[in-house]
N, C-alpha and C positions, 0 to 999 in steps of 0.2 A: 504494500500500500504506500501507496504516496502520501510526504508532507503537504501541510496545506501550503507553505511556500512556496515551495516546488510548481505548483498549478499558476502561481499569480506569477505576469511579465515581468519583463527587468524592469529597473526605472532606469530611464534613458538618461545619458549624461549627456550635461549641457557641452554644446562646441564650445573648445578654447577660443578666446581672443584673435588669435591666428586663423583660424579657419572661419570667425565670421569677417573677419578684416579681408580676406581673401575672396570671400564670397560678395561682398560688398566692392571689392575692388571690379571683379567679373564683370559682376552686374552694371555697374557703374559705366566700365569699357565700351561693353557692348550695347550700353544708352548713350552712349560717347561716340561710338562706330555706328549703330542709328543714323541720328544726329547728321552727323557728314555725311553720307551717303545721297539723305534725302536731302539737306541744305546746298552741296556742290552741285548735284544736278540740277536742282531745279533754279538755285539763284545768286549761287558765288560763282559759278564755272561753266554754266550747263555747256552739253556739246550744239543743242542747237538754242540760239535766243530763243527767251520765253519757255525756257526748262523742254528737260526731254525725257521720253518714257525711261531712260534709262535709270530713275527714281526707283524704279519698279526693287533696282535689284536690294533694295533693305527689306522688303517684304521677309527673305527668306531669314533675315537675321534676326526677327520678331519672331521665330517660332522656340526656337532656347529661352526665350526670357521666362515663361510660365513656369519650365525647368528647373532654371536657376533659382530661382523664387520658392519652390517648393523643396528645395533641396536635394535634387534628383541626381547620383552621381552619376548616372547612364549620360544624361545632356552636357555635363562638364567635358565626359569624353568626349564626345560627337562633335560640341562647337570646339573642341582643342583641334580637331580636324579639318572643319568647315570652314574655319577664320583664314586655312590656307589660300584657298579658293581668294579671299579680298585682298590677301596681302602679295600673292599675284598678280591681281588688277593695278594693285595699287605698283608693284612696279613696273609692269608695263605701260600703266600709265603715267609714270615718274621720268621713265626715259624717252619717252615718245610725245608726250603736250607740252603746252607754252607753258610762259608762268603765269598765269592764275593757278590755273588746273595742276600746277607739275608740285607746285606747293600741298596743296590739300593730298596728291599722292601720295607725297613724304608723310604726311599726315594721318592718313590712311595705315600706312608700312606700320608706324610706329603702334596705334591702335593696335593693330591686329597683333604686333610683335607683345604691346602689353598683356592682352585678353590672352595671347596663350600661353601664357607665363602664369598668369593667376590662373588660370585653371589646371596646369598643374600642378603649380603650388595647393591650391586647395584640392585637387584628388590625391596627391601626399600625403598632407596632412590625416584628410582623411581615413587612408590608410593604415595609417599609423596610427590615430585613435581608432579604429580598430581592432586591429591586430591589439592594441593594449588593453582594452576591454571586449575580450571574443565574447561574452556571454550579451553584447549587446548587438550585436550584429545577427540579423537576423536568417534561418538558416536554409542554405540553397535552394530551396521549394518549399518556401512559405506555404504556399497553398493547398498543400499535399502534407498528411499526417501520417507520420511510420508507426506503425506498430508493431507487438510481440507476435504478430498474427503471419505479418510480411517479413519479419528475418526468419521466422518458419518454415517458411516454403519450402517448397521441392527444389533444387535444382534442375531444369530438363535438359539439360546438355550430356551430350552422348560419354562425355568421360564420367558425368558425376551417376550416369546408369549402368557404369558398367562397361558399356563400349566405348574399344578401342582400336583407334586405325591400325591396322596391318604395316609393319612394317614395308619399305618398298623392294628389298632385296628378299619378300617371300611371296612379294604378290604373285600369281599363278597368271604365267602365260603358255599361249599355247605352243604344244611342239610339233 
């Protein structure tokens, strides 16, 4: 029989200093990376006067933000990846426009260079708070509950019944 402690969850521990600093740094970044995207095209730089749909491309950097907001470490990866994509832009377009536009590049670079910096600083740390409290972490299939019922089972695999391949030096060929 189980404790009744045993049955009650962990109590979550609060993030250090560091990983909401980092988390706020992200966040921040990539309200900062926003920002420019949609302000250079449409009225610091645009490629054509009177802004151009090329606005469009901060659309997809609003979909990490709900992520980040919730805590979600899965979206910290993804935009540590996805931030690549602008910071390509951002130097092809560094080496290639006049100056208005070759500035807000540089600009651009440097964003993306910070956002992916905090975010892995903050999946480190997280990490790390982790790993230092495994009993908080929660455990590979949440959703799915093991029981003494399921390490019971049978094995059905041909070794665990019994059967076993034949060696190849007695397989039977014909003569």
């Amino acid at each position: 029989m189980t404790s009744p402690s045993a049955s009650l969850p962990p109590v979550p521990v609060a993030p250090s200093a560091a990983v909401r600093a980092s988390r706020a740094a992200a966040v921040a970044l990539l309200l900062a990376l926003v920002a420019l995207c949609v302000a250079w095209e449409l009225w610091l730089a645009p490629v054509r006067p009177g802004g151009s749909w090329l606005a469009l491309k901060a659309l997809p950097l609003c979909i990490p933000l709900a992520g980040l907001l919730k805590h979600r470490m899965y979206t910290y990866r993804w935009l540590s990846l996805m931030v690549w994509l602008y910071f390509c832009e951002g130097v092809v377009r560094a080496t290639s426009d006049r100056v208005p536009s070759h500035y807000y590049a540089l600009a651009e670079v440097l964003l993306c260079l910070a956002l992916f910096v905090a975010c892995v600083i903050h999946i480190r740390l997280r990490q790390k708070a982790a790993a230092a409290h495994p009993s908080e972490a929660p455990p590979p299939f949440a959703d799915t509950e093991i029981t003494d019922d399921d390490a019971e089972e049978e094995d059905d695999s041909p070794a665990a019944q019994g059967h076993t391949a034949e060696p190849a030096s007695s397989a039977h060929t014909p003569h």
